[in-house]
N, C-alpha and C positions, 0 to 999 in steps of 0.2 A: 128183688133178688135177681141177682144176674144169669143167664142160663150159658153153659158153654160147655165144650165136651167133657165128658167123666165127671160130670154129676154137678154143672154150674157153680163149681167155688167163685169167688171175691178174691181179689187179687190181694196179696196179704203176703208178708215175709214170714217166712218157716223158719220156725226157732228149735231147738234140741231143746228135748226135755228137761235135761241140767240146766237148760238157758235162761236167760229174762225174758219173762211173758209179758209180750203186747206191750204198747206202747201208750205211753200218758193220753189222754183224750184231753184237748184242751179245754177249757172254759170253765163255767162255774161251778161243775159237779167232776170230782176228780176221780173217773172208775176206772181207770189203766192200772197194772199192775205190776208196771215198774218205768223208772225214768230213760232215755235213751239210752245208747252206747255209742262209744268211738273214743277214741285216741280222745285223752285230755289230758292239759299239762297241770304244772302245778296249782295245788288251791282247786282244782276242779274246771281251770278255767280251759277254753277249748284250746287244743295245741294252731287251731288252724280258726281261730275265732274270726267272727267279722266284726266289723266296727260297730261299737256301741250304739243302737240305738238314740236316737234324739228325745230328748225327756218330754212325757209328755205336757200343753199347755195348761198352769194353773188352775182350777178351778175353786177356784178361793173360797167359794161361796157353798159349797156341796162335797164336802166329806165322803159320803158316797162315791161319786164321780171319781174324785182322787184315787181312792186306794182302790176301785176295779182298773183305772187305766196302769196303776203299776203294779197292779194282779197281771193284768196281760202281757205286759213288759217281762215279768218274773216268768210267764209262761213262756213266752216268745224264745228267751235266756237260755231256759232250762230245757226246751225241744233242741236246743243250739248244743246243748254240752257246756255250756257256761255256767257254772254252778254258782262258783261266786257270785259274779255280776246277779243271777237269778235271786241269790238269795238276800242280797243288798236291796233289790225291790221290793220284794217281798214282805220284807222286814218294815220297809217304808210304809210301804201298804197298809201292813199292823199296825203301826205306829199312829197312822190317820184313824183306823176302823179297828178296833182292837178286836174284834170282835168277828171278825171275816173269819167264820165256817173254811170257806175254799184257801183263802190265803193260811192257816191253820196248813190244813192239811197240802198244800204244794209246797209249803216248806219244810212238812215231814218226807215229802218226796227228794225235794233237792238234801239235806242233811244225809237221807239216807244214802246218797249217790255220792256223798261227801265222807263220809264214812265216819256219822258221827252219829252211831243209834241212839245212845240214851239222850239224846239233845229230838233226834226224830221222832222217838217212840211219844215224847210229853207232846209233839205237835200235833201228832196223831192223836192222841186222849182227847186232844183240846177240843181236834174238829170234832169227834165223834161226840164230847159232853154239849158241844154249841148245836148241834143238828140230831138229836135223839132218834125221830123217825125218820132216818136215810141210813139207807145200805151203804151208799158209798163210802164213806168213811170208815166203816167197817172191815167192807174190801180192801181195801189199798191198809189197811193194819193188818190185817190178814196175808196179806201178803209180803208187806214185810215183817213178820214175824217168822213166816215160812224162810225170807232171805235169812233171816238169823237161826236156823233151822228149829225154830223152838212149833216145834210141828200143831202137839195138843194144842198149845194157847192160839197158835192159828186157823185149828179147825174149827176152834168155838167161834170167831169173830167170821167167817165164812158161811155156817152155820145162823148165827145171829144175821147176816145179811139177808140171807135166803128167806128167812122168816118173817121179812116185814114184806106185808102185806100190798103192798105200793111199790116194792122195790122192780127195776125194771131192766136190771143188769145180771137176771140170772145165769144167763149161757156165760157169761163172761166169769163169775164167780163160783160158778160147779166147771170151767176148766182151769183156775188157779188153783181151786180144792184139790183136783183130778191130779194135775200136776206135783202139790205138795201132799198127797199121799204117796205119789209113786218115788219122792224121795226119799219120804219115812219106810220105803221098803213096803207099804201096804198097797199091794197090785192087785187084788182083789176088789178092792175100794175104789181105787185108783179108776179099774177099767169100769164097773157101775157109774162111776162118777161123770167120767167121761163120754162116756155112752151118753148119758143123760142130755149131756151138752152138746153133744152130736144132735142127738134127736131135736131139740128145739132149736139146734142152726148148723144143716149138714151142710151149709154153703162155707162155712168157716172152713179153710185148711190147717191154720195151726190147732185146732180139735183133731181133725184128721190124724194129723203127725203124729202128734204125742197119744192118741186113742192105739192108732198100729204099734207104736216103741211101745207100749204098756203089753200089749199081745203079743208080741213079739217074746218077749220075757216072761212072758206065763207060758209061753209055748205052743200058741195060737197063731201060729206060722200063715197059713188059710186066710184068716180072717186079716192078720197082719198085712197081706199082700195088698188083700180090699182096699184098706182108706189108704195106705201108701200109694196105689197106685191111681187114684182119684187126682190128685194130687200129681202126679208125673205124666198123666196124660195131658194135664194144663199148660200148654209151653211156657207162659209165662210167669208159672209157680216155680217150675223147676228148680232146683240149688244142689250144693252141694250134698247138703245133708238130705235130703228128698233122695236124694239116688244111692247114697250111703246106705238109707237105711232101707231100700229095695234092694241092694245087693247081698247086706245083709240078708233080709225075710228069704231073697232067689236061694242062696248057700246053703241056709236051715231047712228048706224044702228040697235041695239036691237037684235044684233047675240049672244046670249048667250052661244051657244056652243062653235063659234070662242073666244069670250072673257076670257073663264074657259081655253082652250086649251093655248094661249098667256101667259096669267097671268101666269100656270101652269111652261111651260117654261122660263118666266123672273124669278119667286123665283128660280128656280132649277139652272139655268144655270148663275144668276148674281145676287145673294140673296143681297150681300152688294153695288150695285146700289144706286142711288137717284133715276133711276126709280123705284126700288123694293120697296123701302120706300114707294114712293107717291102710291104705289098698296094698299100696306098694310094700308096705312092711309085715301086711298079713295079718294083722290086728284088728278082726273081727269083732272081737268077743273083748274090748275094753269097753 
């Protein structure tokens, strides 16, 4: 763990708690809890794609080998914003190993980024019926269940994660929980939860984030300042939204000074923001 001023975070992009959390993890065990973002054109495919990939060589002889080299391919694709291309491999992949746990479940990731749940949700079942004792597939269903706000049935599978015995992605899946309580309106939960995930990785910022917006709304202004400003003392964490939601917490405490100084730096440093707008327009409280 890395140590650096206001409390040694890991360098990590800060996401709004309405946002998508974290990013796919690549490789065989898929515990990200949601696919990229960016500008993508039709079909999913990226508006600013780079050239396809060179397929990989044969392996005529090893079934195996095949369908992980264009599991990786589909991976590679799909960190790209390439949804289609991602999922033309993927599918390939299956087709060799029908039975690929992981290819299973990153083609419930790209489908879901395709906007095509009932086609993702069965991917997801599949991986989670092909690997019984693993969290992760349970996660990443849990989480997109949460994107389709269907909140209950995603606390069960969050839930069900946590409770395998072996699973090793806890901090990661008590703050997608944390997160998808706080949009079911349950901020009580919500901050418990997150807290939780604090505690076993208060290096993480996007726990930070979304722990303060949770307190922040229960009206724990104090405590809200705390992890927001962990986080803004990192020069390199800094964003829009990080200073957003300190000028915010500054306002609800009546720090005028702290509010002038924040503000000052969100026009200066992120003028063409949607935080910079809702400054300039006074829309604190959306």
């Amino acid at each position: 763990m890395n140590s650096a001023a206001g409390g040694g975070f890991r360098r990590a992009g800060l996401l709004r708690l309405g946002a998508l959390l974290g990013l796919l993890m690549l490789g065989t065990q898929f515990v990200g809890c949601a696919g990229p973002s960016g500008p993508s054109g039709p079909a999913g495919r990226s508006a600013t794609a780079a050239p396809r990939e060179s397929r990989p060589p044969a392996e005529a002889g090893n079934p195996e080998r095949r369908a992980q080299a264009r599991l990786e391919l589909a991976e590679l694709y799909f960190g790209r914003g390439q949804f289609a291309v991602a999922l033309d491999e993927v599918n390939v992949a299956l087709s060799v190993k029908p039975d690929l746990a992981a290819g299973h479940g990153l083609r419930g990731l790209i489908l879901a980024s395709m906007g095509d749940p009932r086609a993702a949700e069965e991917s997801f079942l599949r991986a989670i019926q092909l690997t019984p004792g693993d969290g992760s597939p349970l996660h990443n269903y849990g989480w997109f269940l949460c994107q389709q706000r269907r909140f209950a049935d995603s606390e069960k599978q969050f839930m069900a994660a946590l409770a395998m015995p072996q699973y090793r992605d806890a901090t990661r899946s008590l703050l997608a929980q944390g997160v998808c309580q706080a949009r079911a309106g349950r901020w009580a939960e919500a901050e418990r939860t997150l807290s939780r995930s604090f505690e076993l990785d208060p290096a993480n910022p996007i726990t930070a984030f979304n722990l303060s917006e949770v307190l922040l709304r229960r009206g724990e202004f104090e405590r809200a300042r705390f992890y927001v400003r962990r986080i803004n003392v990192v020069p390199e964490l800094v964003s829009a939204q990080s200073l957003w939601l300190a000028a915010r917490v500054d306002r609800r405490l009546g720090n005028v000074d702290g509010l002038r100084e924040l503000s000052q730096q969100l026009r200066e440093r992120f003028p063409q923001s949607p935080e910079a707008l809702r400054l300039e327009r006074g829309k604190f409280d959306d």
